[in-house]
N, C-alpha and C positions, 0 to 999 in steps of 0.2 A: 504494500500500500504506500504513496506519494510521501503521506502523515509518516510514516516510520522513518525516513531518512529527517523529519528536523529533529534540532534538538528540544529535548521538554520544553522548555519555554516558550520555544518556540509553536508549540502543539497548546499552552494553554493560552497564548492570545490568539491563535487561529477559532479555538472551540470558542472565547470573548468573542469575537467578532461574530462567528458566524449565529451564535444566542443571540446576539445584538440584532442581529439581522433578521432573524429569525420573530424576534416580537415584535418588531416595527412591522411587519408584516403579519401576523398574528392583529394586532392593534385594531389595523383598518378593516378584514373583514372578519375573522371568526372573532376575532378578539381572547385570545389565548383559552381556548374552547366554551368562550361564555353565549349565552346567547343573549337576542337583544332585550332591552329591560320591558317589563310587559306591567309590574307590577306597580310602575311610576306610571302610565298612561290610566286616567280617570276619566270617563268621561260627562261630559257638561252636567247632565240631568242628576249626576249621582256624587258630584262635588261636594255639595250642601249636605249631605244624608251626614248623619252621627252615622261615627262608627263606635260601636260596643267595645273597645279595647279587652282582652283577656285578663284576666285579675289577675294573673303573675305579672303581666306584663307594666301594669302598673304599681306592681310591687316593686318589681328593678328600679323602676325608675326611680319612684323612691329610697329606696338606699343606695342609688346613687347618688340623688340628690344629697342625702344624709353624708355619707364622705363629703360631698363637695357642698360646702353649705350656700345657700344662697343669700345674695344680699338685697334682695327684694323686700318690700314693705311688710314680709309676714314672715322671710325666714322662713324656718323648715313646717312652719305651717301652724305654725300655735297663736299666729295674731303678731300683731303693734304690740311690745311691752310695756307700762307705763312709761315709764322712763324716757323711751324713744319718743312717744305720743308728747309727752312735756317737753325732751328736746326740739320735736320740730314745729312746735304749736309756736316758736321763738322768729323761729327761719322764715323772712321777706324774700317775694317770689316774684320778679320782675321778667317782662317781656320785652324787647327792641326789634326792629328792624321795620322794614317798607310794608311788610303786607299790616302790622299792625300800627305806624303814622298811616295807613293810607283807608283803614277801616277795614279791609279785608279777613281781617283775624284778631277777633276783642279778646284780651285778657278775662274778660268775665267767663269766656269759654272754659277757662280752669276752676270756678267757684267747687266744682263737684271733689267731694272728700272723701268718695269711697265710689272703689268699680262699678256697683251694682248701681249708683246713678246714673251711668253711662250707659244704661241698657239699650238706648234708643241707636247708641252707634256703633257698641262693640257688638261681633260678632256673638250668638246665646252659647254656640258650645267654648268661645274663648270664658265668656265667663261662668260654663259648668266649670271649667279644668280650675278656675282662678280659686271656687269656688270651692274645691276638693282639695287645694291647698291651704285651703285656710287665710285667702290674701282677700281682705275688701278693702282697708284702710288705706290710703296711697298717702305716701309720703312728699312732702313738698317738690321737689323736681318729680315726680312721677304728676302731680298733679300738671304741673306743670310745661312738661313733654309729653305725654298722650293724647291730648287734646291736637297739640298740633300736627303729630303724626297721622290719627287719624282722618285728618282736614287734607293730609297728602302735599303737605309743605315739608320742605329742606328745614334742618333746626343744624345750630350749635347749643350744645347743653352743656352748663357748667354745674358742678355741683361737689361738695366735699366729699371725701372719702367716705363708704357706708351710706351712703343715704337711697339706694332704689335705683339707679342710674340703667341696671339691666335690666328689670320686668317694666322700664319706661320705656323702653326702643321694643323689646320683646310683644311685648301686649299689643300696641298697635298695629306690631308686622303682621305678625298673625293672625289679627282680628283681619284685615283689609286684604290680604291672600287668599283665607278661609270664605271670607264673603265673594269674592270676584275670583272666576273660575280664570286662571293661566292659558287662556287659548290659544296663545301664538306657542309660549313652549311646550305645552300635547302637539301642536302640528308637528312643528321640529321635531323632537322626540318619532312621531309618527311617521316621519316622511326620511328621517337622516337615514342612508346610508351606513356609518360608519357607529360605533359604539361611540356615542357621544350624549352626555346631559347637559338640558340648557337649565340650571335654578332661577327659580324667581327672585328670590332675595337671596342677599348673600351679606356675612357678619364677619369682618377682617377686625382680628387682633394680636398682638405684638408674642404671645404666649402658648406655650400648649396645657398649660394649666390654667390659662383663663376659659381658653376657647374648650374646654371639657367641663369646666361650669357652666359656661353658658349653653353648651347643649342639652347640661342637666334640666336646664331649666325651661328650655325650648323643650324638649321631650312632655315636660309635664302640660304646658301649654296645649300641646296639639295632639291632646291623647285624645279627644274625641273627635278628630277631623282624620280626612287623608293627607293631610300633608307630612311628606315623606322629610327628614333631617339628615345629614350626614355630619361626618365630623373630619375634617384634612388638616393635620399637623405633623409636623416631622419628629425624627425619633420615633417613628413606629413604623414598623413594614408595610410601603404602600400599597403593595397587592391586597391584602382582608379588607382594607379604603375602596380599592377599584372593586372590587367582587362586587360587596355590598351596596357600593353606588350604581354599578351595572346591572343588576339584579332586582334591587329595591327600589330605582328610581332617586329623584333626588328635587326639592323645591326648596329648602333654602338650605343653602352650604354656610359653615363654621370653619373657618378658615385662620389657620396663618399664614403670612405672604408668600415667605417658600415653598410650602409646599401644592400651594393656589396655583405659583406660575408654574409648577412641575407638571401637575395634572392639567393643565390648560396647553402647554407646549407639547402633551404627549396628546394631546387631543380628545380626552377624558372628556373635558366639560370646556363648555363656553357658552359666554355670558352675554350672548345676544338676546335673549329673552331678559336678561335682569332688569328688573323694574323699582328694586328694594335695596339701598346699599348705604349699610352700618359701619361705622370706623368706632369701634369700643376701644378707650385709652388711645382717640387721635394724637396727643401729643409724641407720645411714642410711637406711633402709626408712622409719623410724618417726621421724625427728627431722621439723622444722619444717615442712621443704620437702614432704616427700612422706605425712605420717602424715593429712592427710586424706584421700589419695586410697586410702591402705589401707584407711581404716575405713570408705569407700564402697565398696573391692571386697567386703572381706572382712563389713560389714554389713548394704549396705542387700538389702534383697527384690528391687530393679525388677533386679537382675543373677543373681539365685537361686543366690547362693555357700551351701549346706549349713549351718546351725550351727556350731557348735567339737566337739557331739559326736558328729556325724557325718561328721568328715571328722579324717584325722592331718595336722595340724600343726608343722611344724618349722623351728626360726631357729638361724641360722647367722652369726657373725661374730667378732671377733678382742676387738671391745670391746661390754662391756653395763651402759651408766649406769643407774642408778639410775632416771631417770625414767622410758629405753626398756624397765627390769623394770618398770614401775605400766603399762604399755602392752598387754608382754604377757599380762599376768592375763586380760585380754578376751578374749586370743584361742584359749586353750589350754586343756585337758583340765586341772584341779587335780588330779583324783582317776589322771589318767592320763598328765604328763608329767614326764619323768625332765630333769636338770640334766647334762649333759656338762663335764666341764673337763678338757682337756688342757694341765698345767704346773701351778706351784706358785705360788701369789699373792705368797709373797712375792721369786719370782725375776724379778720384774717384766713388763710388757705388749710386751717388744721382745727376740725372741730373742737368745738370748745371745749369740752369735756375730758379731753386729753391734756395731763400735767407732762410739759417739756420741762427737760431738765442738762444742764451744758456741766461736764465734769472734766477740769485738766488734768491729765494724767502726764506725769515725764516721759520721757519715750522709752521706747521699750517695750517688749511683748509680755515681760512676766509683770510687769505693772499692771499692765491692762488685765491681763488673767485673773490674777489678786483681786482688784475691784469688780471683776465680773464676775468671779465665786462670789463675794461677800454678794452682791444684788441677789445672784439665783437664790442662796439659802435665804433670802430674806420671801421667797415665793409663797404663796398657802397653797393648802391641799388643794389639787385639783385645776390649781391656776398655769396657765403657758408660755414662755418667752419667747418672742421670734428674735433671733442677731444677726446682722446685718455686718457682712463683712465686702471687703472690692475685689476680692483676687479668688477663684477656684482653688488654688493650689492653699491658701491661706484658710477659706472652709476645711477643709480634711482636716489642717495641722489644728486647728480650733477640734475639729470634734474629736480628734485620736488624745487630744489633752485633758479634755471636758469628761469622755468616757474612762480615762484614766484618773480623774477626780471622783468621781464616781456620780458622777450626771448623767440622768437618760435623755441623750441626745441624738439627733437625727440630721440629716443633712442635704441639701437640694442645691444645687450648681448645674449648669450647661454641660460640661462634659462627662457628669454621669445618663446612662441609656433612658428612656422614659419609664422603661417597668421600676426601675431604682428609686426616678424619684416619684413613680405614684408612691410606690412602699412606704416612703421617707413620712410625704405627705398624710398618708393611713396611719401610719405610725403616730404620729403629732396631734389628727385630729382624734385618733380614738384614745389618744391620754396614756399611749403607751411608751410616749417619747415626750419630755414636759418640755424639749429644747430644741429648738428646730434651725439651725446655722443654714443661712441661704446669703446668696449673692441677688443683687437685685432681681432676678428671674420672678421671685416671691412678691414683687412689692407695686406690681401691676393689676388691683382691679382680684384680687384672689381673698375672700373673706375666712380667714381661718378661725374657727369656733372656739371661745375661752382664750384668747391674745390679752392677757391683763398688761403685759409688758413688753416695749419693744426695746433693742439695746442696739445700738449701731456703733459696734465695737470698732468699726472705721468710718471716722468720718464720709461722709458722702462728697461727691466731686461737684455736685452742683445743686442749687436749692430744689429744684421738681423732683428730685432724687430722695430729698430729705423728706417733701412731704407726700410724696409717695410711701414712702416705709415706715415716716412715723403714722399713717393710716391706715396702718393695719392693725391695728387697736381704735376703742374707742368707737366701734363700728355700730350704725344706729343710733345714737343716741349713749351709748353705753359708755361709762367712765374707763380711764388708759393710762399709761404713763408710758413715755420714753424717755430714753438717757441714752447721747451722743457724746464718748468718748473723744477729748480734742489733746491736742499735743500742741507746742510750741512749733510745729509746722505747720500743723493743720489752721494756727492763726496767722500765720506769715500768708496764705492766701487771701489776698483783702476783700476780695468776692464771697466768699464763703465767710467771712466773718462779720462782715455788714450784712450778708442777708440772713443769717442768725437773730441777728440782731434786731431786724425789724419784720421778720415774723413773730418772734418772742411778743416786741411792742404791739404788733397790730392784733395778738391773743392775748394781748394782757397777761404774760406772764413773767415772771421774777427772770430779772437779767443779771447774771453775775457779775461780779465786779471784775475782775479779769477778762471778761469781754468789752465792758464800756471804758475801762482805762486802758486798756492795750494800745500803746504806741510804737507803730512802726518806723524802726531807725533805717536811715539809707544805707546802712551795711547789709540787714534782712532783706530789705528789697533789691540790691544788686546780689542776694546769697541764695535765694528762694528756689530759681528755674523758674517760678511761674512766670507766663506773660500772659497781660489780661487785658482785655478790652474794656469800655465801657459798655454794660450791658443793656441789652434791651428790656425793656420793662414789661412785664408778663402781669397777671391780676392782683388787685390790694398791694399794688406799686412794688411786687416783688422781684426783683432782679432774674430774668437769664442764665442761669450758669452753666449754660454748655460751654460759655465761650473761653473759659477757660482752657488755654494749650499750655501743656508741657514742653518746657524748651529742654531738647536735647544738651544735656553738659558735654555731649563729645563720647565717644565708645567705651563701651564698659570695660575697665584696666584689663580685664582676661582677654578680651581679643586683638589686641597689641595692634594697633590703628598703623599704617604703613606711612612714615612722613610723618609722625609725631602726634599728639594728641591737636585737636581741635584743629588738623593741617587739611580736613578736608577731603583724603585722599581715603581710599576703599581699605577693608580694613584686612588681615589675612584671614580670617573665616569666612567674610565675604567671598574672596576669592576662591577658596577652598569649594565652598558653597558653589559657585559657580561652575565650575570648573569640572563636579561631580554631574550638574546637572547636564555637564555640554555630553560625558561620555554617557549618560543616562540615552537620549535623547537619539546619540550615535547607535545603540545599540536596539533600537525600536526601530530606528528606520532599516536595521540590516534586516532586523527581523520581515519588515514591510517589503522589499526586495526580494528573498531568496523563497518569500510565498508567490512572486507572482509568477507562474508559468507559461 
């Protein structure tokens, strides 16, 4: 045989390719022996009908829900607790934009305080499900974003950490799907060719542990309709995503961006029917990391995402800098969306109810150790910490220390697999791990049950950072405390220490002294590395801090720079590096070569 004269490697990029080949073809017609989805095509007259869901079926759902808590106005279904009802009875609920100076859209459209008022708009089986969950009470931004979702206007919604933000995009999507039958995508769907799904709506956010809450909670929504859910996040084997999607059908997708454009480039799904599009935690939707891959979903043609005025649009999150407002001008209705704010700018970006607390520590790692044993033991039964550290590799060395103190602790970072960190997460919420060490992955939109304590054993690099993490306490209305470990570095950055300092002031809370007298001498600021700009101003006058960059001091002493330190020139591991890659590269093309006959 031809195959027996290469050598090995040669024979397993040859079987790579020819696999490769083989499902790209596979893809378009059989679709890797699946067949075409039958069980996503509904038709018109049978849209509307209740479906009886199986009582396991909504049993799962339920304890899924239960791991993953929800942070909607009921929670896992027991009601508004006093406490949350007197916090938000406090919270002022303002509207802006054109359709509301132009009459189009009255605030009094929000007066209603509970779902079951909205009977006349919401779809009846959204609110049997609402209704099975124990959710009537709506929360100030719920009141105040459903209404205009329903009405089928674009929104920006702002609102603090905990407060409903998800069953307020949720509730309307699905009431206005559920009632208006999808008839362009059953045609698609019926008429395509190829294994392809078109969703109606579709929910992009920055997480795979957000976007598994939020299906939790979309599941329970649309247990008594046909509307079919999917779930696309990476870290998990996309094939069981394809099966299911290809099989079950699919009307609104839960998405993050990678794995969105994956299946959309392999030709899975596209978004030429979408009519529904959710950005949950836009500011991280749209910062650094991920705002090109929205402006590829949501721009280009080769994915056929609809215009801005043919589809309703709406962003959802706690903070909206300045820059991520010049972002969303592109993608929104001017003439058709309405501004949401639930709270008052100048009661600050960190619910009330949460005691901040600033503590210096010298530098040093066992410092910090030492004072964050003494805070855990000071924990009660049954209460949880989440710590907030900036580096992966800095997680482990925290939990193999903490576990060696003899703390039950757990740990969630990026480069552990996803089944790792559901574990981590099960662990934490069922009170089997009282300590949960996460890098920011955690501090996105994720409501973790019994959080009395959050500890950001590293300063945070920029303010949306901080009040994102210290908001994972104090959720609903519920009292919290955090404490942010700061060092003699960490106040040489003068961004991060002014904006301390006036969220502290705009929450009314105790500012140390060491923060207000801190004077920076011009030896610390030629000593720092930081370079910083003047920052753009984000809500309740709070500073920007992405804009903080790290200046390079010149190559780290182990790679001995060629031409001397700070001389500019490449360093010898660079080269080395390169140099590896050039014969890598030589060796792929011989192999490309001596297959072609």
């Amino acid at each position: 045989h031809p195959l027996s004269k290469l050598h090995p490697h040669q024979r397993l990029i040859w079987s790579l390719l020819t696999r490769a080949l083989h499902s790209n073809r596979g893809r378009g017609g059989g679709g890797g022996g699946l067949r075409r989805s039958t069980s996503g095509l509904v038709r018109a007259e049978s849209w509307g009908a209740r479906v009886e869901r199986p009582a396991s079926l909504w049993s799962d759902t339920k304890n899924l829900n239960s791991d993953i808590e929800s942070d909607g106005g009921g929670g896992g279904g027991g009601g508004m607790s006093e406490a949350a009802r007197v916090h938000f009875a406090q919270v002022p609920l303002t509207h802006s934009g054109r359709p509301v100076e132009s009459g189009a859209f009255s605030p009094a459209n929000s007066s209603a305080v509970r779902f079951s008022q909205l009977a006349d708009s919401l779809e009846p089986r959204v609110l049997e499900a609402l209704g099975r969950m124990g959710v009537d009470e709506m929360t100030p931004v719920q009141r105040g974003a459903v209404p205009v979702g329903l009405a089928g206007l674009d929104a920006t919604v702002q609102a603090e950490t905990g407060s409903g933000k998800t069953l307020a995009y949720l509730v309307p999507l699905v009431s206005r799907l559920a009632a208006n039958y999808p008839a362009q995508a059953m045609e698609l769907v019926r008429e395509a060719d190829e294994l392809t799904q078109y969703p109606s709506g579709l929910i992009i956010c920055p997480t795979r542990e957000l976007a598994q809450q939020i299906l939790a909670d979309l599941l329970r929504l649309t247990c008594f309709t046909r509307i079919s859910c999917g779930l696309l996040v990476g870290g998990l084997s996309p094939e069981p995503m394809r099966q299911r999607i290809l099989t079950e059908g699919l009307h609104i997708a839960v998405a993050t961006p990678g794995r969105l454009l994956d299946f959309m480039q392999r030709g899975i799904l596209s978004l030429t029917a979408c009519r529904q599009l959710v950005l949950d935690e836009a500011d991280r939707c749209l910062d650094m990391g991920f705002e090109r891959d929205i402006r590829r979903i949501v721009s280009s043609r080769e994915f056929g995402m609809p215009p801005s005025a043919d589809r309703q649009t709406s962003l959802y999150s706690a903070t909206f800098p300045s820059d991520v407002n010049r972002i969303v001008r592109n993608l929104m209705r001017p003439d058709d969306c309405v501004s949401v704010r639930a709270g008052r700018a100048e009661s600050g970006p960190v619910p009330a109810g949460i005691s901040q607390e600033l503590r210096l520590i010298s530098r040093g790692e066992a410092q910090r150790l030492e004072a964050l044993q003494r805070l855990l033991a000071e924990l009660g039964e049954g209460e949880r910490c989440l710590l907030f550290v900036r580096t992966k590799a800095g997680a482990d060395r925290l939990h193999r220390r903490l576990l060696a103190g003899g703390f039950s602790a757990a740990t969630i970072h990026g480069d552990m697999k996803q089944h790792s960190r559901q574990l981590s997460l099960q662990s934490f919420k069922s009170g089997r791990s009282s300590v949960l060490i996460a890098t920011d992955v955690a501090a996105r939109g994720l409501d973790l049950p019994g959080v009395g304590l959050v500890v950001n054993f590293d300063a945070p690099m920029y303010m949306d950072q901080y009040i994102h993490r210290v908001g994972r306490t104090g959720r609903l209305g519920r009292p919290g405390r955090a404490v942010t470990f700061l060092d003699s570095g960490d106040l040489r950055i003068g961004d991060i220490r002014k904006g301390l300092l006036q969220v502290l002031q705009a929450c009314k809370q105790q500012v140390p002294d060491f923060l207000v007298n801190y004077r920076e001498t011009s030896e610390e600021a030629e000593d720092d590395g930081w370079v910083t700009r003047k920052p753009n101003r984000g809500p309740a006058g709070v500073p920007n801090f992405k804009q903080a960059v790290w200046r390079s001091r010149g190559p780290a002493k182990s790679s001995r720079s060629i031409g001397g330190r700070g001389s500019g020139t490449i360093s010898r591991t660079a080269i080395f590096s390169r140099f590896a890659a050039c014969v890598c590269w030589i060796g792929v093309f011989r192999c490309i070569v001596e297959l072609r006959w």
